[in-house]
C-alpha positions in Angstrom: -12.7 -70.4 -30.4 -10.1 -70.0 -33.0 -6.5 -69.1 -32.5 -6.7 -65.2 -34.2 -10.5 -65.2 -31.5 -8.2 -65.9 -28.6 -5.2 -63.4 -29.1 -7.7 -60.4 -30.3 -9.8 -61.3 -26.5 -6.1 -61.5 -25.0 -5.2 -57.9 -26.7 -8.7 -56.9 -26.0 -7.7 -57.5 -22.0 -4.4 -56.1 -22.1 -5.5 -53.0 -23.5 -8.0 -52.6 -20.5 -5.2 -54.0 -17.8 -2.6 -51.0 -19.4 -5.6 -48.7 -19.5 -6.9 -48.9 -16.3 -3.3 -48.3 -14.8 -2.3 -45.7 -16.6 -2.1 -42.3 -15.0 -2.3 -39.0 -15.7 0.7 -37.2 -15.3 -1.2 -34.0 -13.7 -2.5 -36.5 -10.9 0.1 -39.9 -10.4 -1.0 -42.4 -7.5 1.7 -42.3 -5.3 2.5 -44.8 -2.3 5.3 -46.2 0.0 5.1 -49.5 -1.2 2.8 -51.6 -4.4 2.2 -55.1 -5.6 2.2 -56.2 -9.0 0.2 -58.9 -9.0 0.9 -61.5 -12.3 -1.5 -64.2 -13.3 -1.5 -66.6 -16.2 1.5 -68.2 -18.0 3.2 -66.7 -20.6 1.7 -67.7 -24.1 4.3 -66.0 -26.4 8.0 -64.2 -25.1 7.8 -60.7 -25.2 8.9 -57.6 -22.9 7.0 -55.8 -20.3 7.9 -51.9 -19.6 7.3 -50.1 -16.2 7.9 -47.4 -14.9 8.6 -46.4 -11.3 8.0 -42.3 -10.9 9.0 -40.9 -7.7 7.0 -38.0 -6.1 9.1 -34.6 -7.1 11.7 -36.9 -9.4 12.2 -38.2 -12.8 11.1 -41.4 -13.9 12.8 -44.9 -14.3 11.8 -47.0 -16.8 12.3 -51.1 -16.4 12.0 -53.3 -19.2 11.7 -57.1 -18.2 12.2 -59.6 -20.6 9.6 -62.4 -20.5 10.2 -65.9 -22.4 7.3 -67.8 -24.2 6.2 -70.5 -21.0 7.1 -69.1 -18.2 4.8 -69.8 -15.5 3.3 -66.7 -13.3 5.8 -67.6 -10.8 8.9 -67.3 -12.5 7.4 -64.2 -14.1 7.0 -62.6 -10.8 10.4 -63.3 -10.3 11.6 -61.8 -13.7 10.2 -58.6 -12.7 11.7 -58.5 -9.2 15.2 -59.1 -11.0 14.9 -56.5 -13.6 13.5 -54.0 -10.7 16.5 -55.0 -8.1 18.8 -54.5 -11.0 17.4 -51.4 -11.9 16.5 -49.5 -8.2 18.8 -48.2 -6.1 18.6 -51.0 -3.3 19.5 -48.3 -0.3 16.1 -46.5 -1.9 13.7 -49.3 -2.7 13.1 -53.3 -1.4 12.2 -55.6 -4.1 10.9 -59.0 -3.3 8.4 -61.8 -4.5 5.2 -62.9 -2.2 2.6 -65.5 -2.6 5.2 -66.9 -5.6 3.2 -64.9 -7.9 3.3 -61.6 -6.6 6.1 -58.7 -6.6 6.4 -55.9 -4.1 8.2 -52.8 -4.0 8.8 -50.9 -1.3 10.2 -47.5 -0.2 13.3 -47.9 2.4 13.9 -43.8 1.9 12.9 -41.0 0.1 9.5 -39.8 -1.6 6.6 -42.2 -2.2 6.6 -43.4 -5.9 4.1 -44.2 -8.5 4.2 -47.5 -10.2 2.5 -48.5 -13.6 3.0 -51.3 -16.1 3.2 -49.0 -19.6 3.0 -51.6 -22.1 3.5 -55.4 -22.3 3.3 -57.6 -25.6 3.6 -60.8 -23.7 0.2 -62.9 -24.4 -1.8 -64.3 -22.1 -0.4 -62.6 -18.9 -2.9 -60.4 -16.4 -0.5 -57.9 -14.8 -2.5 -55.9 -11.9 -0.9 -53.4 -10.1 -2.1 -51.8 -6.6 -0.5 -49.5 -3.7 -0.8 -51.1 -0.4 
């Protein structure tokens, strides 16, 4: 397949990936604790946006900066950064699992919804799911 075949199909999958875990804000899937599961290597830098909502509060929006290569490993490990940096750590326990995949947990407070809102890096599969 050509190069413009490729990134259209890799769009094409993103657009599903953000669609399918977008919520509506009338009914937000709320847990104690999700994984962000990330597969592929980077094919181009970019920046993926989440954002954490917790039940009753306002929202809290994480941008993770993602450089052109990075393997899914060190990808997972972007996000847990930017999330630690970003959570309050006496609220919420970030860490990496299986190399490629983040959770986030609750220590205190309301359950929270998670969702990736938009991510222009190619190539990466970002699935995210409440355990």
């Amino acid at each position: 397949m050509q190069l413009r075949t490729w990134r259209l199909l890799g769009l094409a999958c993103l657009l599903a990936l953000v669609s399918a875990s977008a919520y509506s804000a009338d009914q937000p899937n709320y847990s104690n604790k999700w994984r962000i599961e990330v597969s592929e290597s980077a094919k181009s830098a970019g920046t993926m946006l989440f954002r954490l909502t917790p039940k009753d509060g306002a929202p809290i929006e994480v941008s993770v900066a993602i450089a052109d290569g990075r393997s899914e490993n060190h990808i997972a490990k972007d996000i847990r950064d930017a999330l630690k940096t970003a959570l309050d750590a006496k609220a919420f326990h970030t860490e990496v699992d299986d190399g490629e995949d983040v959770l986030v947990k609750k220590k205190k407070g309301p359950d929270f919804a998670l969702v990736l809102v938009e991510s222009n890096v190619e190539a990466v599969r970002i699935h995210g799911e409440k355990e």
